[in-house]
C-alpha positions as CSV (number, residue, x, y, z in Angstrom):
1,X,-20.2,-6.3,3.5
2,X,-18.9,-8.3,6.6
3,X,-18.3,-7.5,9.9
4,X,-14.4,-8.7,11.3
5,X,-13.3,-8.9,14.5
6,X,-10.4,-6.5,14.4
7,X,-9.2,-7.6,17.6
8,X,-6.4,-5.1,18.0
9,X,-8.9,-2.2,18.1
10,X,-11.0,-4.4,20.1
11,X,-14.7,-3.9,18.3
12,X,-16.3,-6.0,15.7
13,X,-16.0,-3.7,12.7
14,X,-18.1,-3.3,9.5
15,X,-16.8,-1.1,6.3
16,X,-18.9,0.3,3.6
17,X,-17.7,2.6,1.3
18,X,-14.0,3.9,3.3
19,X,-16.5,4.5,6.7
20,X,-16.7,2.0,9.7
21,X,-19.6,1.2,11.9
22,X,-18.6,-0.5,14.8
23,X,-19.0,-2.4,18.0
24,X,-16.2,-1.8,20.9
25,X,-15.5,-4.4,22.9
26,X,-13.5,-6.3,25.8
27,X,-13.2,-9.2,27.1
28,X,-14.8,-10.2,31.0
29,X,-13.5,-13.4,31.7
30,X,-14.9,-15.8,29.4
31,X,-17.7,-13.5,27.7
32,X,-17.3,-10.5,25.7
33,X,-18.6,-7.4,26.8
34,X,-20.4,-5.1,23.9
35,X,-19.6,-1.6,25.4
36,X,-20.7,1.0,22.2
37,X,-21.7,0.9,18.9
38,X,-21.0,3.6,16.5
39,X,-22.4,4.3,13.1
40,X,-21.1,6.7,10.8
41,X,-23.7,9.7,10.4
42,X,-24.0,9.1,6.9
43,X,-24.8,5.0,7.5
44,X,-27.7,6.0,10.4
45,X,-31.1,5.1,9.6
46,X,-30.4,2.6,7.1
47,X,-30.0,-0.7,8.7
48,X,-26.1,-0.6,9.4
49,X,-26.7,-1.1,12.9
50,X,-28.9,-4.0,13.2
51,X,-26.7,-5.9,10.4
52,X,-23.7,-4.8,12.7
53,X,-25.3,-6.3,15.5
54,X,-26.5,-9.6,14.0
55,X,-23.2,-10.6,12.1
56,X,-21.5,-9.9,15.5
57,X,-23.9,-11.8,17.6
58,X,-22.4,-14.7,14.5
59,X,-19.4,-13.9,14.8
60,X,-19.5,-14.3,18.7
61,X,-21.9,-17.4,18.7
62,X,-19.3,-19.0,16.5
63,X,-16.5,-18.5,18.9
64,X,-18.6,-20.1,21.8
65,X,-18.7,-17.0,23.8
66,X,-21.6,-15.5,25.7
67,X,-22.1,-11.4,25.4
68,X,-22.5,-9.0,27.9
69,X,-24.5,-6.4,26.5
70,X,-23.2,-3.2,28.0
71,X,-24.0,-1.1,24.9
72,X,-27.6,0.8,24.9
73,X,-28.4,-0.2,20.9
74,X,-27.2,-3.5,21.9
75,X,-30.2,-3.7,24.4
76,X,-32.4,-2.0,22.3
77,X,-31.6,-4.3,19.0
78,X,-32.1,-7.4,21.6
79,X,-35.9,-6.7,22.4
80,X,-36.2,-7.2,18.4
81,X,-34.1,-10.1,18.4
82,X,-35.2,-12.4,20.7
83,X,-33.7,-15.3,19.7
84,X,-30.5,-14.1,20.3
85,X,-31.0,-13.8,23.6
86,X,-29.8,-17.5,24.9
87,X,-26.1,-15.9,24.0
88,X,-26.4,-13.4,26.8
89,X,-24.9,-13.9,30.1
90,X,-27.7,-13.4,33.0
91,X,-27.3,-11.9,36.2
92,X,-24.6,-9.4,34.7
């Protein structure tokens, strides 16, 4: 279970058993912006999210890019992930 980067589509994508949870994307600039995250109704409530989140916020750190987190979860999962915090771009 990784997340790609399908970057066609445009979102950071993670498939589990034929269904896809994923994070939409574009890019601002030199950053990436997260704009939604979506998680199959039969994935919710069992960690999909947050492991969505944290391989992106690899993925993303591994590209050299900072994130714009547009995306509500995104926020949310942040406050619980402090340390990912030096990849966001302030003043956004």
């Amino acid at each position: 279970m990784d997340v790609i980067n399908n970057v066609n589509k445009q979102r950071f994508e993670l498939e589990i058993n034929g269904e896809i949870a994923y994070i939409d994307y574009d890019m601002a600039g030199s950053n990436i912006r997260l704009n939604y995250t979506e998680v199959p109704e039969s994935m919710k409530g069992k960690g999909i999210g947050s492991k969505l989140a944290d391989q992106t916020f690899s993925l993303i750190g591994g590209m050299n890019m900072k994130v714009i987190p547009d995306c509500h979860f995104i926020q949310h999962w942040l406050t619980k992930h402090p340390e990912k915090r030096e990849m966001v771009v302030e003043n956004e």
